[in-house]
N, C-alpha and C positions, 0 to 999 in steps of 0.2 A: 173467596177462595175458589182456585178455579178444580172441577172435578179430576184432575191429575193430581194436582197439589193435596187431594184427600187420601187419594191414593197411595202417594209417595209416602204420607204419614203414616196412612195402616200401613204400608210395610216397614217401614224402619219401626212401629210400633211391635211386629209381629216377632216373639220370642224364638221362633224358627229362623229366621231373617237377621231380625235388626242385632245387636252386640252394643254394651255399652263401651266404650273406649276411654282413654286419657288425651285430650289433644292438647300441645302445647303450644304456642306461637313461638318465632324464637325472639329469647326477652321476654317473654310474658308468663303467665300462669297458669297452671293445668286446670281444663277446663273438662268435667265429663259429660261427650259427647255420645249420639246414637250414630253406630255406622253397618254398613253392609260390606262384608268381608269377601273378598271374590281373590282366588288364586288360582287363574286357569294357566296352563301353560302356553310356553310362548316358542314358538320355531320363526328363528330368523335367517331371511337368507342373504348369501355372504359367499360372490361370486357365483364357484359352483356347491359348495359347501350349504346345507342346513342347519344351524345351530338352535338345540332345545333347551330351553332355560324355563326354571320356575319364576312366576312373579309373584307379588302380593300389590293387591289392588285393595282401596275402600272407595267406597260414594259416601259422600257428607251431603247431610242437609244444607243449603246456603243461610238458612233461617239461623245455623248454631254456628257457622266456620264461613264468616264473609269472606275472607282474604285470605285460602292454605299461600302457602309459598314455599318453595322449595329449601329443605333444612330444616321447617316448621318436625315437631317431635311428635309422633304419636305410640302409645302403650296399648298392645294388646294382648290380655292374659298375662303380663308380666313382660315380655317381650316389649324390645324397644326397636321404632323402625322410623326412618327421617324421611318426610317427604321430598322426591327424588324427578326433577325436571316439572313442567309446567301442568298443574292441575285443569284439568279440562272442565266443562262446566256444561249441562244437556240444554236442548233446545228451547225447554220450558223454564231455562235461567233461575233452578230450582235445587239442582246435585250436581256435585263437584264429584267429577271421577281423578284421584290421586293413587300416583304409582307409589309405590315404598321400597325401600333396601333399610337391610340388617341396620342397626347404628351401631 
């Protein structure tokens, strides 16, 4: 295990950080997973116009969530949110960054 890959564990281990979730596959079974919750905002631009929009983002371990796919369900806190366009996945082929909207 390479010394990022320890890293990445103590954070999603870390109770400040990591959050348990529900994730669902679509067709499949809930599964509870560790994730990192990030909902920074988001300004887009659109001609001459800025448009400010809230998101909600997670990182998944790849070790618990091989294949998010867009639709795939995930529960946080009771809230339900469908993963929403193509999951990205970081350079060490380790955490899947997934966008979310309301379900």
């Amino acid at each position: 295990m390479t010394a990022f890959a320890v890293a990445m564990d103590a954070l999603f281990a870390d109770a400040h950080l990591g959050r348990d979730v529900v994730y669902t596959a679509e067709g499949g079974v809930p599964v509870l997973v560790r994730a990192i919750l990030r909902r920074p905002d988001d300004v887009t631009g659109f001609g001459e116009a800025r448009l400010w929009s809230e998101t909600t983002r997670i990182d998944l371990r790849v070790a618990e969530v091989p294949n998010p796919r867009p639709g795939d369900r995930i529960e946080i806190d009771g809230d339900a949110f469908l993963v929403q366009g193509e999951p990205l996945r970081d350079s060490e082929r380790l955490i899947w960054t997934v966008e979310l909207r309301p379900a």
